[in-house]
C-alpha positions, 0 to 999 in steps of 0.5 A, a space after each residue: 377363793 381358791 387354794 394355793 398349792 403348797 408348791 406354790 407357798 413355799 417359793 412366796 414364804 422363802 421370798 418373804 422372809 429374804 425380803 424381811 431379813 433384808 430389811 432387818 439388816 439394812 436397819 441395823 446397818 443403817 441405823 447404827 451408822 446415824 447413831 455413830 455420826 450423832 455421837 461425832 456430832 456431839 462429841 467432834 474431837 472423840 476418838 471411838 474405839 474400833 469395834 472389834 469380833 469378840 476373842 479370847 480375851 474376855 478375861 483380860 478385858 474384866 480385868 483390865 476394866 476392873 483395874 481402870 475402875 480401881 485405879 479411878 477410885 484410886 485418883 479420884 481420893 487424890 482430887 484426880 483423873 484418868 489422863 489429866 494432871 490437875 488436881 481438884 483442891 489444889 490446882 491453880 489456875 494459872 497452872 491450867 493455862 501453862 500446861 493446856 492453854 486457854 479453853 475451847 469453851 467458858 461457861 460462868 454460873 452464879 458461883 462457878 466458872 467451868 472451861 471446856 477443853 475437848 481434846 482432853 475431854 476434860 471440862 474444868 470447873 473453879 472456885 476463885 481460881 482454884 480448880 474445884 470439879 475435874 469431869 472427864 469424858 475420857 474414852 477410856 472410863 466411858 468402856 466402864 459398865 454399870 456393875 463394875 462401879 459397884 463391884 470395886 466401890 459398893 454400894 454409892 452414898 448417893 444416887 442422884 438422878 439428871 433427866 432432860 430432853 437429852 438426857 435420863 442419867 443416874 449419878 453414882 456419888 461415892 465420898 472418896 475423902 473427907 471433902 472430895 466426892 467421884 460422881 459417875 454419870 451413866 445412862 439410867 438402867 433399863 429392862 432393855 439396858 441394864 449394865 450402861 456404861 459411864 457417859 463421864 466422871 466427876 471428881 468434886 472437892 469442896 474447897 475451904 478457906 478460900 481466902 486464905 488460898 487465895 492470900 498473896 505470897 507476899 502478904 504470907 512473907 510480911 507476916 512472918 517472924 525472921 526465924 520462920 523465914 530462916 526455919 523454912 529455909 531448912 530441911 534437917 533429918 532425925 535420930 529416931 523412930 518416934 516423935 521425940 524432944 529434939 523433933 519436936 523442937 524442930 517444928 515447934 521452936 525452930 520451924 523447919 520447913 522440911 524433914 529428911 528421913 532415912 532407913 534407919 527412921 523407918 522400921 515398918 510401914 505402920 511406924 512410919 505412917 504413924 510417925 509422919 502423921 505425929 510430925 503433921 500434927 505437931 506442925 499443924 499450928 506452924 504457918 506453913 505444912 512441911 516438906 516431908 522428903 526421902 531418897 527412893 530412887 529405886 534400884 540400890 538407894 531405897 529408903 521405904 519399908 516394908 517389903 516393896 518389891 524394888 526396880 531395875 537400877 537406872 544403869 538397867 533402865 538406861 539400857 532398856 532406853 524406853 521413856 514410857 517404862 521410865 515415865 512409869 517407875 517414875 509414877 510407881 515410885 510417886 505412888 509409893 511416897 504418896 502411900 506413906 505420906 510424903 511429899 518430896 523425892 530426892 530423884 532422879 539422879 541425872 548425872 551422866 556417868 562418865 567416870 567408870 571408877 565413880 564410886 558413888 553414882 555408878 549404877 545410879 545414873 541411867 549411863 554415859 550417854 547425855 541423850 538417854 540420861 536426859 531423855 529417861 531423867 525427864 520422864 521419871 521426873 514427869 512420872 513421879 510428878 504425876 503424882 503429886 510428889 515433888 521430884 529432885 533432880 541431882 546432884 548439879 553440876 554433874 558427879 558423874 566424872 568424880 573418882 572420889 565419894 562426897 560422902 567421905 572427901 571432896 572431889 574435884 573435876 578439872 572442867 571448864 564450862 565448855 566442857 561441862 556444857 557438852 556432857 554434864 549439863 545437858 540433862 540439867 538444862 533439858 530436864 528444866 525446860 521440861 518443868 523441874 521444881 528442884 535442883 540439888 547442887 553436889 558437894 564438887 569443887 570445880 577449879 576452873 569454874 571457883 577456886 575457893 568454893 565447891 558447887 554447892 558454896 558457889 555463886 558462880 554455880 548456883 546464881 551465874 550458871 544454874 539461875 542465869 544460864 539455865 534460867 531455873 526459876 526454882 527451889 535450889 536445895 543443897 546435898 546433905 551439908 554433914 557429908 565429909 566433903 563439908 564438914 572436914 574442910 568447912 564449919 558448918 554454921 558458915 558453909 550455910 551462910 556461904 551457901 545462902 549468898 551463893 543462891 541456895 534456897 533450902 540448906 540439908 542438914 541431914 544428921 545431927 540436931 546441933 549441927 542443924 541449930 548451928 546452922 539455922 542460929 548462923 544465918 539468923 546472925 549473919 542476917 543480923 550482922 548484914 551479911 545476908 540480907 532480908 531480901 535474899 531470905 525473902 526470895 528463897 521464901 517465896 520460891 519455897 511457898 510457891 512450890 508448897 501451894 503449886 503442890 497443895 502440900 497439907 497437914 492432913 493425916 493419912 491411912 495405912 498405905 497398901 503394901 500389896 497393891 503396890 507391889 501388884 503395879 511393880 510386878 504387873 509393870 516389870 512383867 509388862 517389859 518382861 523384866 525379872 
């Protein structure tokens, strides 16, 4: 055979490799494009993230996918996940339907029933009707590598593995609480691929005493002595910083539904998760688990200890007028409750401040304008209910045009309920067609709506207007009975009388534990007497056992809460904004 010239080789070498390089191009193209549509044919309604050239921000991105898996650890001991509201252990079903509809697919096992929602990304699984497994798809966790889960969670308890025709998955099992495991299910590692990013989460709770979950509210009422009925009917407030005789009292003896703690209770973040767990345990062999409620609005009313870096008033907030910051202080501020071990906050404050000599709302409210305080309210709301934390909104009908503090006289406001209604009820009424569990009705003395009673001693406020009118379904609670707008022009045994035949469901007595028996003693006789019948209690009852299961409220104990991680999301929250 003849040899070829090297002049000849080298054009015949160049065009093969061009031809090589061609193939090589049009195979990755090609074929990373069949994976993509495989992966939307799996996955119809996922959104892919756009792939983007590397940058700068390499960084950013570490930190950012180690905040996310902080944060789904964080959810995860809480029943919960990235981007849904449910809460493993704890959600009913009926509150599944009311929120998402009915699902796009239902798969029934020998023990379980698990539905499909592919928009949320979310399949749910229940025992009974209780949702008991939350697995999430999120396109958020599935940017999540393998060794960022070991980097923020150790080692896993367990490993299990999953293999089919489909699939070779390892799970990553980590016992986030006593009876709620987070699974993370990966592509099992390989020499090719050895950090594999999640294909989907599992938050799964074991859920116990199904049968006494599953016990209807009226059988719970039937069961019930007067004076529980009459004690959940009540939240009251303590003198100390320990557990003492008149506190215990409280639970043991009177069985209040409630307690309300203020700065002069809470000295340090461990006395007062100490305090708050004594109070659980003492009331662990009540029928019911206790609001264990505060004001933390944010801004000047703050009542939690410990150096927590505070937030912008709600006037400040209201001029930022930015619902996705305002939806954000509102989880923040839940977050801070749940750090404690409390259940319930008294905000947002949705009075319009219309009155600027008001002397008690002033910067508390998000402004003058009905649109923007009913906007951010919601959103507030929203966020501290996100939480699992049962928000308030206050104080109803409105103390936004008040020149005097209800804290040390009454005030009047000379409106009809067409004035009202164009101004102060607007954020009330849009807020509970946005879902808001509580209303606090204010210490206001309206003449044209009720000569004789103040709002929250009204029948004409409370029933005709905020339960007929508005249509809330919900607890009603009054503002604190002790304040002088009360207490100088009424006793208080009969105020808590008036105010239960008014329409409230729980009565505030924040100071003063004999002011707190008087009150509970007064409604037992009057429903003695027939002034209040056991019907009426019975409907408040109700109303308060449904909000207590709809939030999975507890006797359980908890840890010490992390200062600094919490301030870490204020200030990560407040630089985002560019907020000093």
């Amino acid at each position: 055979m003849r040899k070829r010239s090297p002049s000849v080789l080298k054009p015949l070498i160049f065009s093969t490799l061009s031809l090589v390089l061609i193939l090589v191009v049009g195979i990755y193209f090609f074929g990373w494009d069949r994976g993509e549509k495989q992966l939307d044919k799996a996955f119809p309604e996922t959104s892919h993230p756009t792939r983007s050239k590397p940058s700068d921000s390499t960084v950013d991105k570490s930190s950012s996918l180690e905040a996310l898996v902080r944060d789904t650890f964080s959810l995860s001991k809480e029943g919960k996940v990235v981007n849904s509201p449910f809460i493993s252990g704890k959600t009913q079903k009926i509150d599944v339907t009311n929120q998402w509809g009915k699902p796009d697919q239902t798969t029934k096992t020998s023990s379980s029933r698990y539905e499909t929602y592919t928009k949320h990304h979310v399949v749910l699984g229940y025992l009974g009707e209780i949702v008991s497994d939350i697995r999430s798809n999120d396109s958020e966790l599935q940017t999540i590598p393998f060794n960022e889960i070991k980097k923020a969670g150790g080692e896993p308890d367990q490993v299990g593995y999953y293999q089919d025709r489909y699939n070779n998955q390892i799970i990553l099992i980590y016992h986030v609480n006593s009876t709620t495991d987070l699974k993370w299910i990966l592509p099992k590692p390989t020499k090719k691929e050895p950090n594999p990013k999640v294909d989907h989460i599992s938050v799964y709770t074991q859920v116990k005493n199904q049968a006494e979950q599953q016990k209807s509210i009226d059988e719970i009422i039937s069961e019930m002595s007067l004076d529980e009925k009459i004690g959940q009917m009540m939240i009251a407030g303590i003198s100390g910083t320990k557990m003492d005789p008149q506190t215990i009292s409280l639970i043991t003896k009177y069985k209040v539904g409630g307690m309300i703690f203020y700065q002069n209770n809470l000295v340090n973040p461990e006395q007062t998760v100490q305090l708050l767990n004594e109070i659980k345990t003492e009331n662990v062999h009540n029928r019911l688990p206790l609001f264990l409620s505060v004001d933390q609005e944010g801004g000047r009313v703050t009542r939690l200890p410990g150096g927590l870096f505070n937030f912008p008033t709600n006037k400040e907030i209201g001029e930022i007028n930015n619902s996705q910051f305002s939806y954000k202080v509102g989880t923040i501020l839940g977050k801070e409750l749940n750090g404690f071990g409390f259940n319930l906050d008294f905000a947002p404050v949705l009075d319009v401040n219309s009155n600027p000599k008001n002397p008690i709302i002033g910067d508390r409210s998000f402004g003058n304008n009905p649109d923007v305080v009913s906007k951010l309210g919601i959103q507030t709301m929203k966020g501290i209910q996100s939480q699992n934390i049962i928000a308030t909104i206050k104080h109803f009908p409105g103390h936004g045009d008040t020149s005097v503090d209800s804290h040390l006289e009454l005030p009047i406001v000379y409106k009809n309920l067409t004035e009202l209604k164009k101004l102060e009820l607007i954020p009330f009424e849009r807020t509970i067609d946005n879902g808001a569990d509580v209303v606090m009705v204010a210490h206001i003395l309206l003449p044209k709506l009720d000569a004789h009673y103040p709002a929250s001693m009204s029948k004409v406020v409370i029933t005709d207007i905020l339960r007929k009118q508005l249509d809330f379904g919900g607890v009603v609670i009054t503002d604190d009975m002790t304040m002088k707008a009360i207490t100088d022009h009424y006793k208080m045994g009969a105020a808590a009388v008036d105010s239960i035949n008014a329409g409230s469901d729980i009565i505030l007595v924040a100071h003063d534990y004999n002011k707190i028996v008087e009150a509970i003693t007064s409604i037992k006789v009057a429903v003695q007497k027939g002034e209040i019948s056991e019907q009426r209690i019975n409907d408040s009852v109700r109303r308060i056992i449904l909000l207590k299961k709809k939030y999975g409220m507890n006797n359980t104990n908890i840890g010490n809460v992390n200062i600094e991680e919490l301030n870490h999301s204020i200030k990560d929250l407040l630089d985002e904004y560019k907020i000093e």
